[in-house]
N, C-alpha and C positions, 0 to 999 in steps of 0.2 A: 368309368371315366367319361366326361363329359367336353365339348367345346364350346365356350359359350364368348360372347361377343363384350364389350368391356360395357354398352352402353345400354345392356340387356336390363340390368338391374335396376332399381328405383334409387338406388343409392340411397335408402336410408341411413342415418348416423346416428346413433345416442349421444349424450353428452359423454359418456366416456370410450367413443368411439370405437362401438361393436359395428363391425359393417362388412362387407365384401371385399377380401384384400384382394389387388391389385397386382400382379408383380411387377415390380419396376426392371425397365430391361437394363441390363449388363451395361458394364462401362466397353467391352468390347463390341458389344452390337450398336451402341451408341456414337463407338468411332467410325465402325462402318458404314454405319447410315450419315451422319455428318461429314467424311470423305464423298460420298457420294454425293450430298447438295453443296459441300463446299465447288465441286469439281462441274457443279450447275450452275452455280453463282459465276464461277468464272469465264465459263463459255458465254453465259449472258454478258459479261460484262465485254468481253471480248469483240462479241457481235455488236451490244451498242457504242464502243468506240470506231470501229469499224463501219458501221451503218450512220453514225452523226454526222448532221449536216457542217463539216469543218467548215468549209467552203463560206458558209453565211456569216462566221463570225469574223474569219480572216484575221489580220494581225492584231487584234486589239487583246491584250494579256488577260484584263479584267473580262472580257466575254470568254476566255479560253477557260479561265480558271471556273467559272460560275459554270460551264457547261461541264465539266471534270468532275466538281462536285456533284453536279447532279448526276451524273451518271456514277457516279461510286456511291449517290447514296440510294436512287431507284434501283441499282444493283444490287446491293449489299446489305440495303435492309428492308425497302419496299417491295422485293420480291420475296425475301424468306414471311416476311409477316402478312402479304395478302395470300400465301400457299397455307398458312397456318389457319387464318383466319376463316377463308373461305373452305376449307376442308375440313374445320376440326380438328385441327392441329396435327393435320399429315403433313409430311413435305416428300417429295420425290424416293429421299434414302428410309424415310418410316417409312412410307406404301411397301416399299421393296424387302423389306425387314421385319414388316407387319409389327409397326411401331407407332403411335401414340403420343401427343402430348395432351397430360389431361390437366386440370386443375388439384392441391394437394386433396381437396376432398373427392376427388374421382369425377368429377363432371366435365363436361367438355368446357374448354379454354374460349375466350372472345377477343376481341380486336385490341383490349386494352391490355390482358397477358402477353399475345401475340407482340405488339409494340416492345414492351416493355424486354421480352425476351429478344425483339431483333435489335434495339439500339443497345442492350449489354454486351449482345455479341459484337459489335463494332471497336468494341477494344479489347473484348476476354478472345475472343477467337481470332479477330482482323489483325489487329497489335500489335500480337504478341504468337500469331502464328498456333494459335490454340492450346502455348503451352499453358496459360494460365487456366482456364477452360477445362485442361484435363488435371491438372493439379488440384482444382477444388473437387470435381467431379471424383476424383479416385481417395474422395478423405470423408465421401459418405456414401452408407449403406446404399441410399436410390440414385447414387451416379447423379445427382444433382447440381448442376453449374450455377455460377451467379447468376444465369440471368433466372433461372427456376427459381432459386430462394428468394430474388425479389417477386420476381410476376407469383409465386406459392403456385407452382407450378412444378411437376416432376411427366417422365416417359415412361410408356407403360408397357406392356406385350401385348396388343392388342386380341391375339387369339392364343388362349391360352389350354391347356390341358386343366380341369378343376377334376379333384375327385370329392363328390357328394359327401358332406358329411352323412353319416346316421341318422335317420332320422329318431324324431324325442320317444320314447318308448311310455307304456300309458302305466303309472302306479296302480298295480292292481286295489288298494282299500279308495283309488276314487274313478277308477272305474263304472260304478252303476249311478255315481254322481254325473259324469262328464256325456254319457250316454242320453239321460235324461235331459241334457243343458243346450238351450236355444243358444246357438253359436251363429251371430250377424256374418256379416261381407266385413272379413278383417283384411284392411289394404294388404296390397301383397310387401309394400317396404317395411310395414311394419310384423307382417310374418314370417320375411327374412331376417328383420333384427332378432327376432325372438328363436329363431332356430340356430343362430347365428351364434347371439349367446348360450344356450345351451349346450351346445356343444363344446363349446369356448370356455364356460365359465371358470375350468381347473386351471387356469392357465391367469385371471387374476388375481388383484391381491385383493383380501377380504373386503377393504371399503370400499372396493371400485366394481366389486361383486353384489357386494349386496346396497350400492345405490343406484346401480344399472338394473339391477333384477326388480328393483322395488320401481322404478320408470315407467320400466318395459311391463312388469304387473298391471299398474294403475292405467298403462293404455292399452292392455288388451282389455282387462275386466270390463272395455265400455262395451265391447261387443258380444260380450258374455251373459247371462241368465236363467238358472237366478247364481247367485253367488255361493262363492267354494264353501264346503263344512267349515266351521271352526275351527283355527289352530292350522289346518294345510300350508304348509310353508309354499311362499310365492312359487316357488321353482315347481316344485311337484306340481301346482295346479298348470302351469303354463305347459309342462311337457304332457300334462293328459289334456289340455284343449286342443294343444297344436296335433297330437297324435289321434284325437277324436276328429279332427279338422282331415285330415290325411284318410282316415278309414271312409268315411262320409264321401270327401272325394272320389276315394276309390269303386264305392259302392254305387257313383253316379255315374264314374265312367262305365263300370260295366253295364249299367241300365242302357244308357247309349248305344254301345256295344250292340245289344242284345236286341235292341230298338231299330239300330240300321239293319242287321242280318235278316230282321224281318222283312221290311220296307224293301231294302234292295238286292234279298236274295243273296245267298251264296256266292254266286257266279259275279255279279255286280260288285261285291263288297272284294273280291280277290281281285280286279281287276284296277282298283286301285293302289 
């Protein structure tokens, strides 16, 4: 098992969207943390009625009311969308909950998600007291509220527990082929999607299998040379590139390895 961070990855995506799942967090940890900046929004807004210069505007209704508004709306939505925006889409109760908002395709969220999801919240959460809010949110799998499925936007667990898939194992009849084979600088999102689906692949359905695998082929083969025997079905050559890919690594790290103990000795290299 491993811990890895949500922004770690390159996020690559195939068209039939093999990539790095996310878990989206819980509708209960969602209310937690939402209690918790609801219960910040309030204190702010409390402080700035409190702290406003009443005094300047004195009896005039039309200045009472225009200062009111502003303050319920710097309050209520100018503070949750500059916390979002300027963090990445933390707010006070995700920091605390090690929670996230990201974009549906996993990337971090901008000022225009951020927008989008604090003026929703001014009637799904303000309203209606958040029943609306939790009513959408508890009728999908990612705990998703209105304002997510407009801004395409979902919360994620920021640090999560992964455990490694297996890595791709090497078809022994291409084995003395993959050995022999000049294998380039394959980006690392695209040698996440590719292990990503191999491991994956039982779990589609045939067309989504073999138009993915046939993609995910034609953009490794660019960094491949010279090209598979005859007949090797995509798969088989992709899990002996990526498995020749991994042994090569290995055999480099230990050269390092092997390289530093010299250089800095025994004593030096424990001391690290």
């Amino acid at each position: 098992m491993t811990t890895r961070g949500i922004f770690e990855s390159d996020g690559f995506v195939t068209s039939e969207a093999v990539e790095i799942d996310l878990p989206a967090a819980s509708l209960p940890l969602r209310m937690a943390s939402g209690a918790i900046d609801l219960a910040l929004v309030v204190l702010v807004l409390v402080a700035a009625f409190l702290l406003s210069p009443w005094q300047l505007v004195g009896q005039d209704m039309a200045l009472i009311q225009a200062l009111v508004i502003l303050l319920l709306v710097g309050s209520l939505v100018a503070v949750p969308v500059a916390s979002e925006t300027f963090s990445k889409g933390r707010t006070l109760g995700k920091l605390i909950f090690g929670l996230r908002t990201v974009r549906d395709d996993t990337g971090p969220i901008g000022f225009r998600h951020a927008l989008i999801r604090g003026l929703t919240a001014w009637f799904e959460v303000w309203l209606t007291v958040g029943a609306l809010a939790l009513l959408i949110a508890a009728t999908n799998e990612k705990a998703k509220r209105l304002g997510d499925f407009l801004a395409g936007t979902y919360v994620v667990r920021e640090r999560v527990r992964l455990k490694l898939p297996e890595p791709p194992e090497m078809p022994e009849f291409l084995a003395p082929w993959a050995v022999g084979t000049d294998i380039g600088v394959i980006p690392d999102g695209l040698a996440v999607a590719v292990r990503q689906f191999l491991a994956r692949r039982h779990e589609l359905t045939p067309p989504s299998r073999a138009a993915t695998g046939a993609s995910l082929f034609s953009d490794l083969m660019r960094y491949v040379s010279p090209p598979p025997p005859s007949g090797a079905h995509p798969e088989w050559v992709m899990s002996a590139v990526m498995a020749e890919r991994r042994r090569r690594d290995m055999l480099r790290l230990e050269r390092d390895d092997r390289l530093r103990a010299r250089v800095l000795g025994p004593d030096l290299l424990d001391r690290r």
